[in-house]
C-alpha positions as CSV (number, residue, x, y, z in Angstrom):
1,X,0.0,0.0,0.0
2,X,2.8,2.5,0.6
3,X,4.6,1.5,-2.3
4,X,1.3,2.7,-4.8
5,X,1.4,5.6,-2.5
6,X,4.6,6.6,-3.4
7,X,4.2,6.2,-7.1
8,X,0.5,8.1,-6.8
9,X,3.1,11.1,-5.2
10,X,5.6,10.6,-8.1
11,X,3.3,10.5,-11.0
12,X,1.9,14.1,-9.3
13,X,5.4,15.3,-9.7
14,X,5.7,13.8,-12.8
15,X,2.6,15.6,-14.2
16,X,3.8,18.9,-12.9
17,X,7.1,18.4,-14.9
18,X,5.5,17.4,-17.9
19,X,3.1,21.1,-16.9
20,X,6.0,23.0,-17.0
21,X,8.0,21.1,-20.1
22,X,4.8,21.8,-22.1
23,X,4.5,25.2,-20.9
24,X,8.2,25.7,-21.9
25,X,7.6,24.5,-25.2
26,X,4.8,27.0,-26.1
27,X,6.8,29.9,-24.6
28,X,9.8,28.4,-27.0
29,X,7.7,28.0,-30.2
30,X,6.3,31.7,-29.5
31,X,9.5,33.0,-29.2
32,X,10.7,30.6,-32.8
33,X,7.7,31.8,-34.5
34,X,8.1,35.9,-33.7
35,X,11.8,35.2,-34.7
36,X,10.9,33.5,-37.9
37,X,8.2,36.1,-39.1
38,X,11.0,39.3,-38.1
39,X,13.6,37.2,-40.3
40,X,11.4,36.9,-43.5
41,X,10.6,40.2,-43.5
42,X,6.8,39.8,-41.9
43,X,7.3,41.6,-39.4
44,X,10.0,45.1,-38.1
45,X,10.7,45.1,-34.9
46,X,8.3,46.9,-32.7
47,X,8.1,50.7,-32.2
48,X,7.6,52.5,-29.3
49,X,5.1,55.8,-29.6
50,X,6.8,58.4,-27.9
51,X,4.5,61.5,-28.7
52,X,1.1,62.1,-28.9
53,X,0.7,62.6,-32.4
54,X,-1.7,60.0,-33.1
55,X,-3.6,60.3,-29.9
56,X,-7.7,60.9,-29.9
57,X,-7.8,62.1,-26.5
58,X,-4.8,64.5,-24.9
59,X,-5.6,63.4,-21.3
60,X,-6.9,59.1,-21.4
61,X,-5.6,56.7,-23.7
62,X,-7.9,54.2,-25.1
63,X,-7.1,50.7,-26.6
64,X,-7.1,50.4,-30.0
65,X,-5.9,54.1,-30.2
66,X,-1.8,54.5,-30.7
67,X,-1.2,56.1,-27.8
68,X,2.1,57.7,-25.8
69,X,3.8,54.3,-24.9
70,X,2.1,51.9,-26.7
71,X,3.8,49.5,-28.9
72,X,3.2,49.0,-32.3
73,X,3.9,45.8,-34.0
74,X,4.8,46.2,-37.8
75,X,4.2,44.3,-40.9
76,X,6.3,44.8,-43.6
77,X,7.2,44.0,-47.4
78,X,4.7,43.9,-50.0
79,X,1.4,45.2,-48.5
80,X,-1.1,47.4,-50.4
81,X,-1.6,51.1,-48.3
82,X,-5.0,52.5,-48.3
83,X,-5.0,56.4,-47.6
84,X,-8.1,57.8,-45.2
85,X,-9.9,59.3,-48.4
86,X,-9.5,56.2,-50.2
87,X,-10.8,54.0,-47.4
88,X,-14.1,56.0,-47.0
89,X,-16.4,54.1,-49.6
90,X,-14.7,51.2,-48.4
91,X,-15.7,52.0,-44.1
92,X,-11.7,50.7,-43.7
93,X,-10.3,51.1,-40.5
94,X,-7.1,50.6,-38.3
95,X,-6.2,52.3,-35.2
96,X,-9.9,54.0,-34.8
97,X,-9.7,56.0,-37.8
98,X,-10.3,55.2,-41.4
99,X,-7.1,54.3,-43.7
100,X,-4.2,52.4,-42.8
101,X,-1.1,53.8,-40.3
102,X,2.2,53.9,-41.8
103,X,5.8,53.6,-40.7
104,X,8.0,55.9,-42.9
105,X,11.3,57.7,-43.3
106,X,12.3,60.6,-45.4
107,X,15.8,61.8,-46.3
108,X,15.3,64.4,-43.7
109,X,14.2,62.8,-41.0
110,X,16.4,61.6,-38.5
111,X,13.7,58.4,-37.3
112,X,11.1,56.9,-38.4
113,X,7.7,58.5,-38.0
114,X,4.5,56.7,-37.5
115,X,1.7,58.7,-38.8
116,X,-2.0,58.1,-41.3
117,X,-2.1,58.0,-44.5
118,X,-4.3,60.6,-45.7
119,X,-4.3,61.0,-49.4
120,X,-2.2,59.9,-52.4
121,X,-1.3,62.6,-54.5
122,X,0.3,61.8,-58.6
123,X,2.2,64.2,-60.1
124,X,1.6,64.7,-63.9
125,X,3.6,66.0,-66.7
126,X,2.1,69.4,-66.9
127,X,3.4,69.9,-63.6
128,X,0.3,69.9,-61.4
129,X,-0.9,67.1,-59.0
130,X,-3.9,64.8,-59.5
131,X,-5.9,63.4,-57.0
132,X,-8.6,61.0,-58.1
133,X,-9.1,59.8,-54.6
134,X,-11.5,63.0,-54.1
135,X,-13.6,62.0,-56.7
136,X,-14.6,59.5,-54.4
137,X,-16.3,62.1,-51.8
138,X,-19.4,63.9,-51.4
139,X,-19.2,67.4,-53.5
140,X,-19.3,69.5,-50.4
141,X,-16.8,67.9,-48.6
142,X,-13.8,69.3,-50.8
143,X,-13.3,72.1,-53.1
144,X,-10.2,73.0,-55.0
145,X,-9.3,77.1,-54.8
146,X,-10.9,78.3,-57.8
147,X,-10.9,75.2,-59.2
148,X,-14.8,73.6,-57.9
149,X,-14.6,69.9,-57.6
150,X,-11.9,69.3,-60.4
151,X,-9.2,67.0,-58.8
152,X,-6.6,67.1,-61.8
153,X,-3.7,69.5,-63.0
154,X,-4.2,70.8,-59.5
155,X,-1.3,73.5,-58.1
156,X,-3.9,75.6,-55.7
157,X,-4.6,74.9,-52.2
158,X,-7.2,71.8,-51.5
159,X,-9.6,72.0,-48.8
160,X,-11.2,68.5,-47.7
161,X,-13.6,68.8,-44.8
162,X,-14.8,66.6,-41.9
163,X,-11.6,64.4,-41.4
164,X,-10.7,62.4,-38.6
165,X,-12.3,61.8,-34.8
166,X,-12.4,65.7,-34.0
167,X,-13.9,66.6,-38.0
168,X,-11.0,68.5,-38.6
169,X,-10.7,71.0,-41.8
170,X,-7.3,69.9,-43.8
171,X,-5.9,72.6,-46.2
172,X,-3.4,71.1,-48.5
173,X,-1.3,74.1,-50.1
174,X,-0.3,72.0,-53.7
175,X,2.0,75.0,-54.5
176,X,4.0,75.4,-51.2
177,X,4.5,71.5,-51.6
178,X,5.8,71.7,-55.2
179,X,8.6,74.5,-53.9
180,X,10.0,72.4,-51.7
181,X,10.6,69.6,-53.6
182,X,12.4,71.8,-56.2
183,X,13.6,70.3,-59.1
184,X,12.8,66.8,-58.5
185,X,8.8,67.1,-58.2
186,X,7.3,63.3,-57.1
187,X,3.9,62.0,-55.6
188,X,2.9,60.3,-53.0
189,X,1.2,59.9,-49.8
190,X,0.3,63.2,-47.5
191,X,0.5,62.0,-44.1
192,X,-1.3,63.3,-41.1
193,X,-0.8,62.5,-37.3
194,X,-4.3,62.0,-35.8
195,X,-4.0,64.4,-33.2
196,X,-2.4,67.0,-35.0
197,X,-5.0,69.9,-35.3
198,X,-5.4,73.5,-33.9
199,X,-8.6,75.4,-33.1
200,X,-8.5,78.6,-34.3
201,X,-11.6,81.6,-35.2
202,X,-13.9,78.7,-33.8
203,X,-12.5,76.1,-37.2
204,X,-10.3,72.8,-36.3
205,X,-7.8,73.0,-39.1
206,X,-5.7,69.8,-39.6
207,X,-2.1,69.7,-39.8
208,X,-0.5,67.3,-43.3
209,X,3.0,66.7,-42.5
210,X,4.0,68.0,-45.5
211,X,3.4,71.8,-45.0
212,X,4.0,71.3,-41.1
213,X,7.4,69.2,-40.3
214,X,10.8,70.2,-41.6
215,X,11.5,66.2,-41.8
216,X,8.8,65.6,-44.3
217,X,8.7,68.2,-47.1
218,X,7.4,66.0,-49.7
219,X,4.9,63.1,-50.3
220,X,5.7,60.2,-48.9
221,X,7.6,57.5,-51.9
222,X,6.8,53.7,-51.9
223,X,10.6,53.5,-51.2
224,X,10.2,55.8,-47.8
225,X,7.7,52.9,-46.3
226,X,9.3,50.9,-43.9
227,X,6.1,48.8,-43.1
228,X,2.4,49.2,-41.8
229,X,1.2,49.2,-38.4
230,X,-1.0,46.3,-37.9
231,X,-1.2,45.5,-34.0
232,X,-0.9,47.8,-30.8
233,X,0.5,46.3,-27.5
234,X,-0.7,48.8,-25.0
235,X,1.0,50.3,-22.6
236,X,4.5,48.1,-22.3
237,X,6.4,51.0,-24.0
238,X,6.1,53.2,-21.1
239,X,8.7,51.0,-19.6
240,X,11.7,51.8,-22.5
241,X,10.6,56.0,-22.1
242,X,10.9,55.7,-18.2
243,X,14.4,54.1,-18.2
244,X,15.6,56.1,-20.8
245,X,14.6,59.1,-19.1
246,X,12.2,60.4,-22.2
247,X,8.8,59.4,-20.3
248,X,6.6,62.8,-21.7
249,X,5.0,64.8,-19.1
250,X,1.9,64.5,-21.1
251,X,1.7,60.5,-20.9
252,X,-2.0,60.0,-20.3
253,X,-2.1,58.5,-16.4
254,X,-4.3,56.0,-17.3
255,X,-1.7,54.4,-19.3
256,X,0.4,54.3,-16.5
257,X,-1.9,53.3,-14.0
258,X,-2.9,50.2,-16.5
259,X,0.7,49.3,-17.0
260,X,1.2,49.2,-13.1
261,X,-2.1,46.9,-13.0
262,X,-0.5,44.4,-15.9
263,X,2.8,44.6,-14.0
264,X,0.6,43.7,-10.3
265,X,-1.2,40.9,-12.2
266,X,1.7,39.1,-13.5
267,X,3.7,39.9,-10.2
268,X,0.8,37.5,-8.6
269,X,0.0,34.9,-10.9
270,X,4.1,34.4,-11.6
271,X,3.9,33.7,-7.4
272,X,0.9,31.8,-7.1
273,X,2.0,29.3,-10.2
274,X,5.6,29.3,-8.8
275,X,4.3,27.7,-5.2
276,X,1.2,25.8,-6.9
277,X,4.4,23.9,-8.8
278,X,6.5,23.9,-6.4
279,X,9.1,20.1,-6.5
280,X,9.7,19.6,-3.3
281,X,13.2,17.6,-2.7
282,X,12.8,14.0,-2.2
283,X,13.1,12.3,1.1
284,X,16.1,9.9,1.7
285,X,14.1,7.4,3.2
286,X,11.0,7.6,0.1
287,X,14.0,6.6,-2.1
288,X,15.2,3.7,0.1
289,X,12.1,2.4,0.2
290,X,11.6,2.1,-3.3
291,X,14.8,0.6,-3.9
């Protein structure tokens, strides 16, 4: 009888070594799997959102929102982009907001910058810029200076109404973007950081990167992509900006206080499955028994 108790108490310890071996294999395959997907190209390392650009609240962060500290996970290689006016007939989304978020880099800039998509612009050979993607709109909702609704051979300044969460006004000046590309006009995207709007004379007026930051003069090139933002991990970046000393005095404190929760949560779980597993050592005299 004490013998099939003793091998009742060793198949228990048994079973939790087998627990944790399996447990340790998923944790191994996870890490295999992230490794694999970064190495074909899949995925680019994840970025850290140090500003509050893309924010839709200055004060609370929100989940599925790219907010100060989150982390983005990246997709990269051959991936179609859809800009925020093509993605309206379409009702596509990412990151609460129509069109898709995009990592990019321009000769100027001295890091990447993650911001929306918000039109693609072509350049044509009579020197102007067409944008068939406001054809696509309701009438009222753009108008080209002097132009009406005519989206082609455009140089004036384009005005496109009702964009984003706080129904921002965007005024996209065609000729200021044309001077300082010089002598090497392109197209492209026009970018846009979410939260990047002023009230002024009781208008929200949004600001496109490309008359607003010295780092991005011009549209975006397919060539300037690094990737897409496809997933948000919330909060875990707050860690890398506090112990580099660049945590913003704006971080929204919900953010924090969640982070401090996760960190809490894992503390006790990790302590509660470290003594619910716990081997004890064997006891000298359950070992000459057996033998």
């Amino acid at each position: 009888m004490e013998v099939r108790g003793e091998e009742r108490g060793g198949g228990k310890r048994r079973g939790r070594s087998r627990g944790l071996i399996v447990a340790g294999t998923l944790v191994g395959a996870m890490v295999v799997l992230s490794a694999l997907l970064l190495s074909n190209g899949m995925l680019a390392p994840p970025m850290v959102i140090e500003s509050r650009s893309m924010q839709h609240d200055d004060d609370l962060s929100a989940l599925g929102v790219l907010d100060t500290g989150d982390m983005v996970v990246i997709g990269r290689g051959e991936q179609e982009v859809r800009s925020y006016l093509a993605s309206e007939p379409l009702d596509h989304r990412s990151f609460g907001e129509l069109g898709d978020v995009i990592v990019f880099q321009t000769p100027q800039a001295p890091m990447p910058i993650i911001h929306r998509a918000l039109v693609k612009i072509e350049y044509n050979a009579s020197g102007g810029f067409d944008i068939p993607e406001l054809a696509g709109l309701p009438p009222d909702r753009w108008e080209a200076e002097g132009r009406g609704n005519e989206w082609w051979n455009l140089q004036e300044t384009v005005t496109i109404r009702d964009i984003g969460y706080a129904g921002v006004d965007v005024h996209i000046d065609l000729w200021q973007i044309l001077r300082n590309m010089d002598d090497e006009p392109h197209g492209g995207f026009l970018t846009m950081g979410d939260n990047n709007w002023y009230a002024r004379g009781g208008e929200r007026t949004g600001a496109v990167d490309q008359t607003s930051l010295s780092d991005v003069p011009e549209p975006i090139k397919d060539e300037w992509i690094l990737g897409k933002a496809v997933a948000e991990i919330p909060w875990i970046g707050l860690l890398k900006l506090t112990v580099s000393n660049n945590l913003p005095h704006y971080t929204p404190l919900n953010s924090v206080a969640s982070l401090l929760g996760v960190i809490t949560l894992m503390s006790v779980v990790s302590m509660v499955i470290a003594s619910r597993y716990k081997i004890e050592p064997e006891d000298p005299a359950d070992k000459r028994k057996r033998t």
